[in-house]
C-alpha angles and dihedrals in degrees: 000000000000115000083187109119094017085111103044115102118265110243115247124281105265121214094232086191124108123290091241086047091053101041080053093061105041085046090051087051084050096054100039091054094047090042082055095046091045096051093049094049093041092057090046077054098050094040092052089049098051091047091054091044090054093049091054100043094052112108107248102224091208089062100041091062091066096051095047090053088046096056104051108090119257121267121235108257123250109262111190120219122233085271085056093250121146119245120188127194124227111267112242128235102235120074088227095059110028078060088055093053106046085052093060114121088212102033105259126193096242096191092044092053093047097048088053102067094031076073082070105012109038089171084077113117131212073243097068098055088091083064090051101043085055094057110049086044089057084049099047091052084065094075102215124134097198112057113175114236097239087043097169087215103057082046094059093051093044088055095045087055114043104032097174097060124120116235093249085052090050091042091052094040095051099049082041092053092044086051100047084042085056102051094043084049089057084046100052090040093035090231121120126258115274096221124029113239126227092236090062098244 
């Protein structure tokens, strides 16, 4: 018996299948290994976005102070009296005047001053406190106790800001704002209002 070729190297192991049989097989190992590859990168993916989503949708507590803070309604300032002494208003209900009210420069009483010419004009709006308010502050800085029912200044200002209004309604506003003008004038000096008013104070 020959010991020739005992040493010599055996020749690979051929697949003796068909060629389709075998390129079936070396294209399922393909797309087993990159759907591998795809899952586990697609659930790094999904890990790392829903860390970063939780980090954006928790409430940051030093935001959500100032908010808080924003959406609670002004308080009326704080308008001293001729002793010196504070006098708040009451704080109104609605955002838009109790806005009017805390930007007075004297303190006025925004609702008061609202509800009085929707007895003439009831078009007026909450909205339209911050006009009036206006008004009666540019009125008040004048200094003068005794303001005249037809004053062509506070007339001008009424009509200016309210355009739309008839001349009875601008007639009526602007004897209703010098007379308002007059009373808060009284109260910030504690002296008494020089003429009475037909809406009893």
């Amino acid at each position: 018996m020959s010991t020739r070729n005992s040493g010599a190297p055996r020749a690979p192991h051929r697949d003796e299948r068909p060629a389709a049989a075998r390129l079936a097989d070396r294209v399922g190992g393909i797309r087993l290994r990159t759907l591998a590859r795809v899952g586990v990168g697609g659930l790094a993916i999904l890990v790392i976005g829903l860390i970063v989503s939780l980090a954006f949708l928790r409430p940051d507590e030093r935001a959500a102070a100032p908010a808080a803070s924003a959406a609670a309604p002004p308080s009326a300032p704080l308008v001293a009296d001729a002793n010196g002494r504070p006098q708040p208003g009451p704080t109104p209900a609605s955002p838009p005047v109790a806005e009017a009210q805390a930007q007075s420069r004297f303190g006025l009483n925004a609702q008061k001053l609202l509800d009085e010419m929707r007895t003439h004009n009831p078009d007026i709006l909450d909205a339209d406190a911050l006009k009036l308010v206006q008004v009666g502050d540019a009125n008040l800085a004048r200094n003068q106790a005794n303001l005249t029912a037809d004053d062509p200044q506070i007339r001008d200002q009424v009509r200016a800001a309210f355009p739309n209004a008839t001349d009875e309604q601008l007639t009526t506003m602007t004897r209703c704002t010098a007379e308002y003008v007059e009373r808060e004038w009284a109260r910030l000096h504690n002296t008494t209002p020089p003429d009475s008013d037909d809406h009893g104070g």
